[in-house]
DONU-105370 format. One record per atom (N, C-alpha, C): residue number from 1; x, y, z. Coordinates in steps of 0.05 Angstrom, whole numbers, plus 5000, padded with zeros to 4 digits. Layout:
N
REC    i     X     Y     Z
REC  NUM     X     Y     Z
...
% end
This chain:
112
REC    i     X     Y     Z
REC    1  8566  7133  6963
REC    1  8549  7148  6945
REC    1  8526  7161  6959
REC    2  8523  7148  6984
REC    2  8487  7161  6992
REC    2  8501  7196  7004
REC    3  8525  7200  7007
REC    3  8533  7229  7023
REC    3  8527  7238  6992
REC    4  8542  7240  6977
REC    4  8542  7254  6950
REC    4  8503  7259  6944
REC    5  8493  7234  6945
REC    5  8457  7236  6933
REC    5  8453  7261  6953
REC    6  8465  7252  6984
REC    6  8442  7271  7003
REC    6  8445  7296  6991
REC    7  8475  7303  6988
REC    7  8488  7333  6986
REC    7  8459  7342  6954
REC    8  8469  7317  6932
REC    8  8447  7324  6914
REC    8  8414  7336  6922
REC    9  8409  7323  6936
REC    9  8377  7333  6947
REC    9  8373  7357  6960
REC   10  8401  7359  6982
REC   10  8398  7383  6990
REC   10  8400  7411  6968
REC   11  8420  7409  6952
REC   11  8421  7432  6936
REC   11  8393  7428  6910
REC   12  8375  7401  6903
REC   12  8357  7406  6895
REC   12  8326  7409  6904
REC   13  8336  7413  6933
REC   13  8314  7433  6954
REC   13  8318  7465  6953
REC   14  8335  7463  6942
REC   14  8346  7494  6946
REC   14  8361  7495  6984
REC   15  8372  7481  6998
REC   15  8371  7478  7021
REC   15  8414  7485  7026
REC   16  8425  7499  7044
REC   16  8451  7498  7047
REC   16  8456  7472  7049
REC   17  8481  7470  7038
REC   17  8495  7443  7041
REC   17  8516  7443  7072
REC   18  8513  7437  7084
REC   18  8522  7444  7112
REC   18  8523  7415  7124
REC   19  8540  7410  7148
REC   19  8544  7389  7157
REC   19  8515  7391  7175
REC   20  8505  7401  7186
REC   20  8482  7391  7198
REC   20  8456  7386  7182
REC   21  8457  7399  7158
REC   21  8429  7390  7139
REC   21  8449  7359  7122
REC   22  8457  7358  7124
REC   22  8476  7328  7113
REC   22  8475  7311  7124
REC   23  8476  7313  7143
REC   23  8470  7293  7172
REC   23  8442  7286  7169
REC   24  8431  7309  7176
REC   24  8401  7302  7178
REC   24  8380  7286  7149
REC   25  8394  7292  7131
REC   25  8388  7270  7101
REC   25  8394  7246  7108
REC   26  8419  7247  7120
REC   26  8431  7214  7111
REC   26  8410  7204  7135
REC   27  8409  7220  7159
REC   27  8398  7199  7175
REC   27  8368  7188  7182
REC   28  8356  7213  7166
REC   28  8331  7207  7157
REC   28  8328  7185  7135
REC   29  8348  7179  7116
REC   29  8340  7149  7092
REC   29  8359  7130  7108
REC   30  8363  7129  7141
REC   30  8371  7107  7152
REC   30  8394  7096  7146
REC   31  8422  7119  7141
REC   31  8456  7115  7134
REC   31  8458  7111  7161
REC   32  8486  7095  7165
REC   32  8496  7106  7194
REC   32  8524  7123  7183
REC   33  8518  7152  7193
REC   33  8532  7177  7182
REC   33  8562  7169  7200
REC   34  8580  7173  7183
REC   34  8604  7177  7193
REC   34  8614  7209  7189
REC   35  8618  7221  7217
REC   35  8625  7254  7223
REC   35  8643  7263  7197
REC   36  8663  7247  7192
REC   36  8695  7251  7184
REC   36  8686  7259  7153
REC   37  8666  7237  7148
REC   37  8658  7232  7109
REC   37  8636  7258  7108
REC   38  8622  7265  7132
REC   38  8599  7284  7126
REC   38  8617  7315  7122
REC   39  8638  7323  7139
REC   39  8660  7346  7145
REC   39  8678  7345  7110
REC   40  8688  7324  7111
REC   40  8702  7326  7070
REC   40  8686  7331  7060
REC   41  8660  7314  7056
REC   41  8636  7320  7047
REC   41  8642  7352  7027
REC   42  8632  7365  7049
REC   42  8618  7398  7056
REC   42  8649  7407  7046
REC   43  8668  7407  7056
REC   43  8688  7422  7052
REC   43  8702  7419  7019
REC   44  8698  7394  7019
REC   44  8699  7392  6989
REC   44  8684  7412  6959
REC   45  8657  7409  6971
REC   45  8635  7425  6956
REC   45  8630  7453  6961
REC   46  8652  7461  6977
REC   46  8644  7489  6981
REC   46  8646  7507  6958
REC   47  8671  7503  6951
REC   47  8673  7526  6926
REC   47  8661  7503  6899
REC   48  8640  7490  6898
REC   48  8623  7476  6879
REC   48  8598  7495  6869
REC   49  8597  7493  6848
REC   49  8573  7500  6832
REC   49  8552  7476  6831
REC   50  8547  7471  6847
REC   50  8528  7440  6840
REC   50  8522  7434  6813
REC   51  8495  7450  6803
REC   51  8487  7458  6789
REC   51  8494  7450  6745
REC   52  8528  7470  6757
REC   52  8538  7470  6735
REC   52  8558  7445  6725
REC   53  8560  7431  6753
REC   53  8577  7411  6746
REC   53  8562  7382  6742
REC   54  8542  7383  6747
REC   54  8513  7370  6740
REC   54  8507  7377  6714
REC   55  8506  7397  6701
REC   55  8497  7400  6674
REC   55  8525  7390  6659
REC   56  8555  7402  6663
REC   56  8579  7393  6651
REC   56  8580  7363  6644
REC   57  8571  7345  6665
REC   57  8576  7319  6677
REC   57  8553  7302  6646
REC   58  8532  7324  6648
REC   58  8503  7308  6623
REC   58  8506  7318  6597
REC   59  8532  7333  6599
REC   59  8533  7341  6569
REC   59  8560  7331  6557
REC   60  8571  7314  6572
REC   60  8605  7301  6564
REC   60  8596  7283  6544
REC   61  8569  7258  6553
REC   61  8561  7239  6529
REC   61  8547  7252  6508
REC   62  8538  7271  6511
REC   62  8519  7279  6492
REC   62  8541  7299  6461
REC   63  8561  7298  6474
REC   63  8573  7313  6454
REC   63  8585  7302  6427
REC   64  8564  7297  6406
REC   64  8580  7292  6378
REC   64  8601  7291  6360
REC   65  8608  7324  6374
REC   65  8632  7330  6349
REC   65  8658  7310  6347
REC   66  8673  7317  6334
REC   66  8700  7300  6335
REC   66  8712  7299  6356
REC   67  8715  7336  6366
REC   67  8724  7330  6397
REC   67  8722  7303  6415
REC   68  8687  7310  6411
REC   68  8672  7291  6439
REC   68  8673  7266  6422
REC   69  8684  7251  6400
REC   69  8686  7233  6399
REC   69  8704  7229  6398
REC   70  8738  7238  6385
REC   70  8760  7229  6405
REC   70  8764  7223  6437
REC   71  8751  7250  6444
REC   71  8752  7236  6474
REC   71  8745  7215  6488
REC   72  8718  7208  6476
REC   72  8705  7190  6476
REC   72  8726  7169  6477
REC   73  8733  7163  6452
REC   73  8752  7138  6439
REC   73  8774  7134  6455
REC   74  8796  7153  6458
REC   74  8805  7152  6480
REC   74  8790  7143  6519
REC   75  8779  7151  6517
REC   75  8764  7145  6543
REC   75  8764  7111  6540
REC   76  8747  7098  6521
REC   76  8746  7074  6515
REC   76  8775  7057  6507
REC   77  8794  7071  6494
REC   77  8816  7055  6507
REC   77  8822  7047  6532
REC   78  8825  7067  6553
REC   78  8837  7069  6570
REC   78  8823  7043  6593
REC   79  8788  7048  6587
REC   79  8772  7023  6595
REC   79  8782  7004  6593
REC   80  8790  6998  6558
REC   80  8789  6977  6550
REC   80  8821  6966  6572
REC   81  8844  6975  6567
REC   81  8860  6967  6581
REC   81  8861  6963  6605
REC   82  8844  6980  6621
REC   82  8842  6980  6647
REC   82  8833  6946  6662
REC   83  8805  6950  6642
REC   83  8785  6925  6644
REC   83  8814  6890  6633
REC   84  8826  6896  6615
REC   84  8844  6872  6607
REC   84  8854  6868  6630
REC   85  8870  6899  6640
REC   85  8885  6890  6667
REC   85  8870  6873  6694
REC   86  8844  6885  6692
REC   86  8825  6878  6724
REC   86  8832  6835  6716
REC   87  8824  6837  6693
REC   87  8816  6807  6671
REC   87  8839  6794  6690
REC   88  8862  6794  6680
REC   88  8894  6784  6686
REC   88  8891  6781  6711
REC   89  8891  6795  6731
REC   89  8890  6801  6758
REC   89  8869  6776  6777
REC   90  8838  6786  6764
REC   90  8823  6771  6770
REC   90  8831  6730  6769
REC   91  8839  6726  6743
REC   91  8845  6705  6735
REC   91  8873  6698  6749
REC   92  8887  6708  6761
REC   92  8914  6703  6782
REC   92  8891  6690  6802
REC   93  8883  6713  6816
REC   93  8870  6706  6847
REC   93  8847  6683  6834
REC   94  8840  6676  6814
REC   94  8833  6651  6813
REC   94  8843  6616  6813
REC   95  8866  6623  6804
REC   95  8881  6604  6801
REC   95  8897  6599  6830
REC   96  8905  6625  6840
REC   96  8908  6622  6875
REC   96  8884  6603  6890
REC   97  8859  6614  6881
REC   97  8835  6616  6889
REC   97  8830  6576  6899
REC   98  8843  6569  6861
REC   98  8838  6539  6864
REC   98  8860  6530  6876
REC   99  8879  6531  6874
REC   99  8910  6519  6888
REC   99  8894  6518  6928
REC  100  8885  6529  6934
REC  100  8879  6537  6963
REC  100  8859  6519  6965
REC  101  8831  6520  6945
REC  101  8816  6504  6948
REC  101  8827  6470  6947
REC  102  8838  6465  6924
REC  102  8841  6443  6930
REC  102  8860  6430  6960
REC  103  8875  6439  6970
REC  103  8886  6431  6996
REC  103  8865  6432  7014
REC  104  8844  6445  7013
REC  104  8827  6442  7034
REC  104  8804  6428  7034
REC  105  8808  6411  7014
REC  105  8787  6385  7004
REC  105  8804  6366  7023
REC  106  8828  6368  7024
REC  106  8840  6342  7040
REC  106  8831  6346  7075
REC  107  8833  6365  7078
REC  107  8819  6379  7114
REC  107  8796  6365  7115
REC  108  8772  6380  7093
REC  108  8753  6373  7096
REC  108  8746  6337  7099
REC  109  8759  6322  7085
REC  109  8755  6303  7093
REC  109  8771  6276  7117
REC  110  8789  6297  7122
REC  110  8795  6287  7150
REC  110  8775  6292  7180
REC  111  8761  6315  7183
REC  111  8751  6323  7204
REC  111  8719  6324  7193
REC  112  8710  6312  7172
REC  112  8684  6309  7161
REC  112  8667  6291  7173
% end
């Protein structure tokens, strides 16, 4: 996230977004810049409107109509299943989590 903020600061300096003013953000708030992420970076945002996709981005929640609240609703499904699935998943690697732990209560008290 801090490449994306820098790129943000630079275009709300009014400043080119360029791999050498990108560099010089991140490494002034003390990132350790990786070349590869600063180069996608820039090349990514070239044909970007900053600006407009910053205003698009603050006006998706704000939108009332039925549109923007189907979407909405839909959007919140998709959460909602997403999040059930992380649930399921999470609760596997817990039950892994304890199966592992307990065998290593018996270690621990051999070499304790």
């Amino acid at each position: 996230m801090e490449y994306v903020y820098a790129a943000l600061i630079l275009n709300e300096a009014g400043e080119e977004i360029n791999e050498d003013n990108l560099t010089d953000v991140l490494e002034a708030a003390g990132v350790d810049v990786e070349e590869s992420r600063v180069k996608a970076l820039v090349a990514a945002l070239e044909d970007v409107d900053i600006d407009e996709a910053v205003d698009e981005a603050a006006a998706v929640p704000a939108a009332g109509g039925a549109a923007g609240g189907a979407a909405a609703g839909e959007a919140a499904d998709e959460e909602d299943e997403e999040a059930a699935e992380e649930e399921e998943a999470a609760e596997e690697d817990e039950d892994d989590d304890e199966d592992e732990d307990a065998g290593g209560e018996g270690l621990g008290e051999l070499f304790g």
